[in-house]
N, C-alpha and C positions, 0 to 999 in steps of 0.2 A: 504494500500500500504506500503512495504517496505521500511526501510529507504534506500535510497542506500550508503547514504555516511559513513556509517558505515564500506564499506568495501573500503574506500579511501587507508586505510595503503597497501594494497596490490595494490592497482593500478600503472599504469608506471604512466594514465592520469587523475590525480584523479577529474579536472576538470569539465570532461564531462564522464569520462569514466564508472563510475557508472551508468547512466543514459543509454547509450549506453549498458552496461550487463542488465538494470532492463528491457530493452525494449526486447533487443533478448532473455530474459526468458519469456515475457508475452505470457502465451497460451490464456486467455480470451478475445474474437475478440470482446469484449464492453470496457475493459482497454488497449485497444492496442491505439487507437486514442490517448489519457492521456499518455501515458509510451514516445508515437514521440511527443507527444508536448514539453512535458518536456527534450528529448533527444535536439530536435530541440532550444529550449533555452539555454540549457547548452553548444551548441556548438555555440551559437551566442555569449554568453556570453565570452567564451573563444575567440573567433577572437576578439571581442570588446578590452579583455585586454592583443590584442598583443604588442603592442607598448610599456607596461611597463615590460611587461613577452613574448617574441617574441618563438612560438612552435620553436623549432628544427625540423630538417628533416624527424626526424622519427615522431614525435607530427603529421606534416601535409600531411604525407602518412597515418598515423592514422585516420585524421580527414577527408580526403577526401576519402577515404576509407567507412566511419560513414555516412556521407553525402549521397554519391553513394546508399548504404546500406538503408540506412532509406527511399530516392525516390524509393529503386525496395519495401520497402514493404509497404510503404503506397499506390503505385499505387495495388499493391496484396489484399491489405485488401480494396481497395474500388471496387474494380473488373475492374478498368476501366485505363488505361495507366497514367499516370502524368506527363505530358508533361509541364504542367502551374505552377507546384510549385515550391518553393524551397529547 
């Protein structure tokens, strides 16, 4: 696997936002589960450290945005709606 944070300098969100490019590049439907999980942390991790570094407006049309994004494709890669996750 790729590093992703190699390409932090050019990110707005370097954050999470690597993670979120490493996942919408994954074509392999065996590293895709791995590519949301880690997307999925790294955007837990960034809500986590709002309070000291609070996103801006455009960060959390970003990230809701990612969030949105990540439930339509893991319900897609499991074949089945995902109504139960987060």
């Amino acid at each position: 696997m790729e590093d992703v944070r190699k390409e932090s300098s050019v990110l707005q969100f370097p954050d999470w936002q690597g993670e979120f490019e490493a996942a919408m590049r994954e074509n392999d439907q065996r590293q895709r589960p791995e590519r949301f999980q880690a997307l999925k942390a790294a955007i837990l991790l960034r809500l986590k450290a709002k309070t000291s570094r609070p996103p801006g407006a455009v960060e959390w049309i970003a990230l809701n945005d990612a969030i949105n994004l990540l439930k339509v494709l893991r319900s897609e890669s499991s074949g089945f709606p995902d109504r139960h996750r987060g």
